[in-house]
C-alpha positions in Angstrom: -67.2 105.8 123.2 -67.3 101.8 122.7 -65.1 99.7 120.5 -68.1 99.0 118.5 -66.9 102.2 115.7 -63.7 101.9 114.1 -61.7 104.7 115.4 -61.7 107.6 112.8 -58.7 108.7 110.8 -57.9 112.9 110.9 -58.3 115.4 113.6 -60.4 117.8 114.7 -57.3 120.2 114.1 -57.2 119.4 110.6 -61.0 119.9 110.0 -60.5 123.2 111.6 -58.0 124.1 109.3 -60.2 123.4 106.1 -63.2 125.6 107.8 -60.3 128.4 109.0 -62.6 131.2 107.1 -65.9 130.8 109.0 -63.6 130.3 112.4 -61.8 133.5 111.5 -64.7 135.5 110.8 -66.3 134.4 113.8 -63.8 135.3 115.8 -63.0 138.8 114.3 -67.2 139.0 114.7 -67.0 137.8 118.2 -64.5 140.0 119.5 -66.1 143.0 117.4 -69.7 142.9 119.3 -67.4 142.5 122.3 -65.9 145.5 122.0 -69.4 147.2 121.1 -70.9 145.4 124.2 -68.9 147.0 126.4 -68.5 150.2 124.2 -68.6 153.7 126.9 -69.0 151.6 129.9 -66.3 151.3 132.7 -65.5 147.9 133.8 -65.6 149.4 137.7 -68.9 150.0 137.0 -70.2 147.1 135.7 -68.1 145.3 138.5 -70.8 147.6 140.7 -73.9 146.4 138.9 -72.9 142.0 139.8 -71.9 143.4 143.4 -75.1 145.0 143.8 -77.6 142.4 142.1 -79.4 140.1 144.6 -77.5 136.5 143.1 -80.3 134.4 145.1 -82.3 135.0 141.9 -79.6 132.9 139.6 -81.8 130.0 140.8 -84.5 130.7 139.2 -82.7 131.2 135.8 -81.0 128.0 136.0 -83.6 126.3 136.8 -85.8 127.2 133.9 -83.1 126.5 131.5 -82.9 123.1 132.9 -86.7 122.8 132.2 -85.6 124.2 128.7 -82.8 121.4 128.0 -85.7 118.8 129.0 -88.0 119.9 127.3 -85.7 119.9 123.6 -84.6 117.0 124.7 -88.2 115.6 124.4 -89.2 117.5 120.7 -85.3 115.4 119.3 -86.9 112.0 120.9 -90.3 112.8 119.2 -88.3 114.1 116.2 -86.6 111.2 115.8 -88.7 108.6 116.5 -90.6 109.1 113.7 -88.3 107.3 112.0 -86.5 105.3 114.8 -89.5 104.2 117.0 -87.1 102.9 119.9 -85.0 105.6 119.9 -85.2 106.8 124.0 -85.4 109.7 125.8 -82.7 109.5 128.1 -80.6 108.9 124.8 -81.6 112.2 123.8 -81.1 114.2 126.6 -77.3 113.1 127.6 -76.9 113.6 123.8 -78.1 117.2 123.7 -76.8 117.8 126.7 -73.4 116.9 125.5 -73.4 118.1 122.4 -74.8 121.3 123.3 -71.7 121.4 125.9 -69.4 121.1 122.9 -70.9 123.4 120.6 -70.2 126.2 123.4 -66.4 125.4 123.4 -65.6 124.4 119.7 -65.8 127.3 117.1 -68.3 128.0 114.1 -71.2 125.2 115.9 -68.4 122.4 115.1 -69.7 120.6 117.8 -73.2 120.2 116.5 -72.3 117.2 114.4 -71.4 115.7 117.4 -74.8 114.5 118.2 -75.7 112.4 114.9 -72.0 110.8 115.9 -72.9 110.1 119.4 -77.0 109.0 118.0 -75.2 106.5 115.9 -73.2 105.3 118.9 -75.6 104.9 121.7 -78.6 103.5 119.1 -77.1 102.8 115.6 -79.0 105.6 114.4 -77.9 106.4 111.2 -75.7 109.7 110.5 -78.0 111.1 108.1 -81.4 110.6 110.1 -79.3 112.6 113.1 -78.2 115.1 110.4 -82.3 115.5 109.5 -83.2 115.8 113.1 -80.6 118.9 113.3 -82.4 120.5 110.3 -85.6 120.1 111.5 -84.9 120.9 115.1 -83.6 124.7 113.1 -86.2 125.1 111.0 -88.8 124.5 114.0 -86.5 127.1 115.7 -86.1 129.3 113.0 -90.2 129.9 112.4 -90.4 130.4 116.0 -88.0 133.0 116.1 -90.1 134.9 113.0 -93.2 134.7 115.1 -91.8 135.5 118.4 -90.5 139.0 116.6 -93.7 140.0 115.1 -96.1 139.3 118.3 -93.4 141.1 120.3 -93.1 143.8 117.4 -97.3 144.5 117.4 -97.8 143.3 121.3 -95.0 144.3 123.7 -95.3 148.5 123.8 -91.4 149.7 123.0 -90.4 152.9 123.6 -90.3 155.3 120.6 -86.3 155.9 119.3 -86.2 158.8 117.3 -83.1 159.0 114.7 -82.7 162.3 112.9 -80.8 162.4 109.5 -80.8 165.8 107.7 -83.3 166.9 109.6 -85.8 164.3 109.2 -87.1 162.2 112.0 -87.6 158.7 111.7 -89.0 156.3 114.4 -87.0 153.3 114.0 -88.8 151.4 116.3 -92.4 151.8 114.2 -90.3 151.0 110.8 -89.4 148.0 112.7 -92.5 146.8 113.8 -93.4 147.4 110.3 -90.6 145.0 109.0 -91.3 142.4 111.4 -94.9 142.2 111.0 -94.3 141.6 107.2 -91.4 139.4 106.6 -91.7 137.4 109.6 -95.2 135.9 108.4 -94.1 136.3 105.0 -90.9 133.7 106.1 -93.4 131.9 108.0 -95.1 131.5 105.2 -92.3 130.3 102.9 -91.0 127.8 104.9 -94.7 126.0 105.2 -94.7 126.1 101.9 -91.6 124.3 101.6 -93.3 121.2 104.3 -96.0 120.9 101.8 -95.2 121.5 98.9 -91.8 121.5 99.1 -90.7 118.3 96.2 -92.4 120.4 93.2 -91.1 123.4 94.8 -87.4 121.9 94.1 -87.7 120.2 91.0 -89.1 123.6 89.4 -86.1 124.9 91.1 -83.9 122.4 89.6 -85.1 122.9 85.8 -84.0 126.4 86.4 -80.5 125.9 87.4 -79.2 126.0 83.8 -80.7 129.6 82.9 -79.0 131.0 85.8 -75.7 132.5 85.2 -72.5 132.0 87.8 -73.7 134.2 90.6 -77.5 132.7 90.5 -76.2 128.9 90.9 -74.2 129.6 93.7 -76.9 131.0 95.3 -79.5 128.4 94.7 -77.1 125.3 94.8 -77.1 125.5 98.5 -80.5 126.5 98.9 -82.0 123.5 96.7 -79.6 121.4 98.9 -80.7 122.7 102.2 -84.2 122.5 100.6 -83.9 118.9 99.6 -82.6 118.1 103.4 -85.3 120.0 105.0 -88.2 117.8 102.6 -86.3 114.7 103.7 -86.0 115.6 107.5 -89.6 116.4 108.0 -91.3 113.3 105.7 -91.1 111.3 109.2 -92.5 114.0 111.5 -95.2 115.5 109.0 -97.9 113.7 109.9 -100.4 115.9 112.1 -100.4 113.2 115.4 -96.2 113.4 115.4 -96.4 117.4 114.2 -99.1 118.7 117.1 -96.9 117.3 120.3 -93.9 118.6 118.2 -94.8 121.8 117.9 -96.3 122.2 121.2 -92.8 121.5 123.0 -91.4 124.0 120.9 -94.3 126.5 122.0 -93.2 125.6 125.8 -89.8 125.7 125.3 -89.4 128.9 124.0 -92.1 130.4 126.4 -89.6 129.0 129.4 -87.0 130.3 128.3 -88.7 133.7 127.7 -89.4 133.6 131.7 -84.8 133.8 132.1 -84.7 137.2 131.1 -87.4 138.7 133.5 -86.2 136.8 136.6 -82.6 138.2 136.1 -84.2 141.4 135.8 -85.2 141.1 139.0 -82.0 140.5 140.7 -80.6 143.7 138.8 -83.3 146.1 139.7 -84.8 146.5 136.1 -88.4 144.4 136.7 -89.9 147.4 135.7 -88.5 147.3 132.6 -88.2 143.8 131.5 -91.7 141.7 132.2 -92.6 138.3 130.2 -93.3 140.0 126.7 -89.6 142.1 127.1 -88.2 139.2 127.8 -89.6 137.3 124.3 -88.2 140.3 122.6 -84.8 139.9 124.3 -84.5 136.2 123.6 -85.8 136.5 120.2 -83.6 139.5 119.2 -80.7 137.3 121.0 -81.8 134.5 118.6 -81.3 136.3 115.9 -77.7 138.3 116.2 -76.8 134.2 117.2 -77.1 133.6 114.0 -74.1 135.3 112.5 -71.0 133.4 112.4 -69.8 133.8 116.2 -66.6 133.0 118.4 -67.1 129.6 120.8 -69.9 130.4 123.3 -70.9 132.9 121.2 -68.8 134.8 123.2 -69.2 138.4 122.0 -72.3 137.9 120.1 -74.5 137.3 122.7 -73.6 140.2 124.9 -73.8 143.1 121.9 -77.2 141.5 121.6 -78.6 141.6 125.0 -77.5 144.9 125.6 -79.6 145.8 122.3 -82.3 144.5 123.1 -82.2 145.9 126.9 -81.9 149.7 125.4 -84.7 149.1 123.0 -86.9 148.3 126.3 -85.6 151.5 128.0 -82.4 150.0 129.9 -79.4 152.3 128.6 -77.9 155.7 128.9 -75.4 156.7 131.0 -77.6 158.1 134.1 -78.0 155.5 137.0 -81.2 153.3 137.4 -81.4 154.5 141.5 -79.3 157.7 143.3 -76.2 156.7 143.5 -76.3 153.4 141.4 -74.4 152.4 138.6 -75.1 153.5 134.9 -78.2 152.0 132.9 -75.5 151.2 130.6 -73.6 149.5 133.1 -76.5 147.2 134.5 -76.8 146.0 131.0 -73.5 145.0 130.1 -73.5 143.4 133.6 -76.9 141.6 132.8 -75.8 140.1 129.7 -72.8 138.9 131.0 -74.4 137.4 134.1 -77.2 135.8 131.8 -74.3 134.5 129.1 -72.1 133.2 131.5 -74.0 131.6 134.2 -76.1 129.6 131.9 -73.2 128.3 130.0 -72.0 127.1 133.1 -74.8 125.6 134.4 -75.1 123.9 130.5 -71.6 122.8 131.0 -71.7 120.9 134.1 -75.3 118.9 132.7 -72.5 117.8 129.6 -70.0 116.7 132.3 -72.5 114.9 134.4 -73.8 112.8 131.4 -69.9 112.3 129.5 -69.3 111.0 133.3 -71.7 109.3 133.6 -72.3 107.3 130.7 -68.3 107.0 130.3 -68.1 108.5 127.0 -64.7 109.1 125.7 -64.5 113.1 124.9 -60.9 112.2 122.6 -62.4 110.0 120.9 -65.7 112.3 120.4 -63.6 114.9 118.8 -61.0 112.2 116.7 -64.7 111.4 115.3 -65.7 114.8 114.8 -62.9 115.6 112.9 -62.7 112.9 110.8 -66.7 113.0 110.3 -65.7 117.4 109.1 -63.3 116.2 107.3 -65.2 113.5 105.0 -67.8 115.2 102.3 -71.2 116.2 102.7 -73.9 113.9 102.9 -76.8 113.7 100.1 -78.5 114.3 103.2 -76.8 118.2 103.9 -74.5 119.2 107.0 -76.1 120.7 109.4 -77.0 124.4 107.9 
């Protein structure tokens, strides 16, 4: 990083320690789905399942999540433009790129704050229009996770899982389709009503705080705060000419990187099981378990998740997919490994091209980070 900033005071240690509950939940979490991911399946096996998969068809994977990283790159220059029209595209992208690097090695999303500190290095972008850009960005990702779980719910035929308790069948799979078709357009619905409407919304809010007893205010503090950053973030981005392109990237986006998960299928053998609508459900159900508090890379997390999602869509049980193949159960553990794994590499070596690149100073990245954890939250909201 230049001389331009002062160097910060603190540590990235020391901010760690203050945040040691959500890092040590995470973890316990983290190694928890691990141990469920890999739950009845012998490591031999799913040693078997990479041995036998056809690894020319990583390319294609990698590839698309490259389009993916460009493409988010391009909604944050839009994003932020609204309110700093110079703001550059190539800025963006060695700063996602980077960041996005750093959140996969530091715990609890830590390194997500190091984009508004790297914005406010390249371009003097304020920290509190990168923090609004973060928001946004979720919020945008959020809704699209809602709506990517009720058309896959209502479109994508599932297989019917029957669960029997005291002699009552349930389909779990219609109840969820019921679920998902309701509160995702319901949350859908609730969130647009915070873009428009969203400043009465949270004074009304606010005149309520004093009726609320202990447990009520510390569950609406942080959601009138998170409220108040959300109606801040999107004041520059609402207008419809900003909002259309916006929302269209996100549409792309999200549709690449629904097209991963079917061509790994191929080079496992399960294309039959996993076409482009599976392969929504899988990145959307993936979306969602990365949402509780997780170890770095999600490490953990992600694989309980996949293999989910892959026996909801028929790939699990313990019989082999072809005579003499490994388990079901084994080809999913070795999927969601192979998927996990790879990508983060190939995520980690765009961050090292660009901190190359454009010389930046990874110590003095994290002294800044720490110090920036350390100091208390903006009027604007931390990143949620």
């Amino acid at each position: 990083m230049s001389e331009g900033v002062a160097p910060p005071r603190g540590g990235l240690a020391a901010a760690a320690r203050r945040r040691w509950r959500p890092i040590t939940l995470g973890l316990l979490l983290g190694g928890a789905f691990l141990a469920l991911a890999l739950w009845g399946v012998p490591l031999r096996e799913v040693a078997a399942a990479m041995a036998q998969a056809q690894l020319i068809w990583l390319v294609v994977p990698a590839a698309l999540f490259l389009v993916q990283q460009t493409l988010r790159a391009w909604r944050q220059a839009l994003i932020l433009q609204g309110s700093h029209p110079a703001h550059r595209f190539r800025t963006s992208l060695s700063v996602l790129c980077i960041s996005f690097m750093l959140i996969n090695l530091l715990p609890a999303r830590l390194g997500e704050v190091t984009r508004p500190l790297l914005l406010l290095e390249k371009e003097e972008i304020p920290m509190g229009a990168g923090f609004a850009m973060v928001v946004v960005e979720r919020i945008l990702d959020l809704a699209s996770m809602f709506v990517m779980i009720a058309l896959v719910a209502w479109l994508v035929p599932v297989p019917s899982h029957i669960l029997t308790v005291q002699g009552v069948q349930i389909d779990w799979v219609g109840l969820g389709r019921v679920a998902a078709g309701t509160a995702g357009p319901a949350l859908l619905l609730a969130l647009l009503a915070v873009l428009f409407l969203g400043e009465p919304l949270l004074r009304r809010g606010e005149a309520r705080l004093p009726g609320l007893g202990p447990l009520g205010r510390r569950i609406a503090v942080p959601l009138l705060r998170f409220g108040h950053s959300f109606v801040v973030a999107m004041a520059a981005v609402r207008a419809p000419r900003r909002m259309l392109p916006i929302l269209g990237i996100t549409v792309l986006t999200w549709t690449v990187s629904g097209l991963m998960y079917p061509a790994l299928a191929q080079a496992f053998g399960i294309g039959a099981f996993i076409g482009f609508g599976e392969g929504v459900g899988v990145l959307s159900i993936t979306m969602l378990g990365m949402a509780v508090p997780a170890a770095p890379g999600f490490a953990g997390t992600y694989e309980a998740f996949v293999r989910g999602a892959l026996a909801l869509f028929g790939v699990a049980g313990a019989s082999p997919l072809q005579p003499g193949g490994p388990s079901a159960d084994a080809v999913a553990v070795a999927f969601a490994l192979t998927m996990h794994w790879w990508i983060n590499l190939v995520q980690a070596c765009t961050g090292l091209f660009f901190v190359a690149v454009d010389r930046v100073d990874l110590a003095r990245l994290l002294r800044a980070l720490g110090q920036e954890l350390s100091a208390a939250p903006r009027a604007t909201g931390s990143p949620p």
